[in-house]
C-alpha positions in Angstrom: -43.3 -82.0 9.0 -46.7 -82.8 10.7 -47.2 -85.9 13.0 -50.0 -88.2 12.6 -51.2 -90.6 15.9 -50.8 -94.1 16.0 -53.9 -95.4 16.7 -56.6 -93.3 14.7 -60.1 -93.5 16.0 -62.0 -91.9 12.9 -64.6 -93.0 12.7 -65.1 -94.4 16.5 -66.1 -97.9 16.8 -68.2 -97.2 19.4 -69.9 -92.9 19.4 -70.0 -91.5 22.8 -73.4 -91.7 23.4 -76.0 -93.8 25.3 -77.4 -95.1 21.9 -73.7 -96.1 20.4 -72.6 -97.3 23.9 -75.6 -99.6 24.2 -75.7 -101.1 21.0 -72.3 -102.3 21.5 -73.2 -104.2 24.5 -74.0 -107.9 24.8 -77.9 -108.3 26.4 -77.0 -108.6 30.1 -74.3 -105.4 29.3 -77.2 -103.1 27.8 -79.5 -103.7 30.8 -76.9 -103.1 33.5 -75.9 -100.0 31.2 -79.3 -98.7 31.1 -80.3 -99.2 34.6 -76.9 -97.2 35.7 -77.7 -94.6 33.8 -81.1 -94.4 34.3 -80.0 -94.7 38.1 -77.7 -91.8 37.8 -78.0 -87.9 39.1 -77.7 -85.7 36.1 -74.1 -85.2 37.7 -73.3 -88.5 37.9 -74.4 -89.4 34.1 -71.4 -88.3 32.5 -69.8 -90.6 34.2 -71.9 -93.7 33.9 -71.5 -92.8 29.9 -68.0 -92.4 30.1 -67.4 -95.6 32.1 -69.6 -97.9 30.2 -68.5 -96.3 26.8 -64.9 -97.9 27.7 -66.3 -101.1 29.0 -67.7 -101.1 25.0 -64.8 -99.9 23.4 -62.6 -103.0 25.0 -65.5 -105.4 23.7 -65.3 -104.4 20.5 -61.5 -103.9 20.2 -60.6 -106.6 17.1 -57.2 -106.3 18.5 -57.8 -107.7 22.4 -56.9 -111.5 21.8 -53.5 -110.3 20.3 -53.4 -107.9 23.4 -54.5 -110.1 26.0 -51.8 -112.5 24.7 -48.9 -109.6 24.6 -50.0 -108.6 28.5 -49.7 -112.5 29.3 -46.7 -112.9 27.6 -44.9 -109.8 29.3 -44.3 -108.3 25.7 -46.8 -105.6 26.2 -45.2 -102.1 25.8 -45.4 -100.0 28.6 -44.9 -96.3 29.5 -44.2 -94.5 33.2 -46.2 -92.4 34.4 -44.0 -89.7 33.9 -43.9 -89.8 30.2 -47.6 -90.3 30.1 -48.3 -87.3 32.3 -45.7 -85.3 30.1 -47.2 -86.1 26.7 -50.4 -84.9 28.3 -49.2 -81.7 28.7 -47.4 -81.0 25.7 -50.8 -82.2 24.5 -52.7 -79.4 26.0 -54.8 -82.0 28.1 -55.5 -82.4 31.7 -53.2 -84.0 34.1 -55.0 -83.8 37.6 
């Protein structure tokens, strides 16, 4: 038996890069995106990409209204911390 995720991402909406990020931004987005990053340490890039590349992932999410409306509405589900941080490590992934 194999288990298959419940929210696939193939293909990404948005690719992790600073082409794919900024094309998903709206005009003012893009320019604030661009002067971050073009504001940024070579250690600090990574994260200017990482944090704008979810700021354009949410904007192009086709679900959000239904979302928004769910988090408004106190229907949204939720999970503790302590499950998250122990599906992460039977995951393999990072917890710190």
């Amino acid at each position: 038996m194999t288990a298959q995720p419940i929210h696939q991402h193939e293909p990404e909406r948005v690719p992790r890069n600073a082409e794919g990020i900024a094309a998903a931004l709206s005009g003012a987005q893009r320019m604030e995106f661009y002067r971050e990053l073009l504001a940024a340490a070579p250690e600090q890039a990574r994260g200017v990409l990482l944090r704008w590349w979810g700021e354009a992932m949410l904007d192009t999410d086709p679900e959000a209204d239904a979302r928004a409306d769910a988090v408004l509405a106190g229907t949204v589900s939720t999970v503790s911390v302590d499950e998250l941080v122990a599906r992460r490590r039977a995951a393999g992934l990072p917890v710190d």
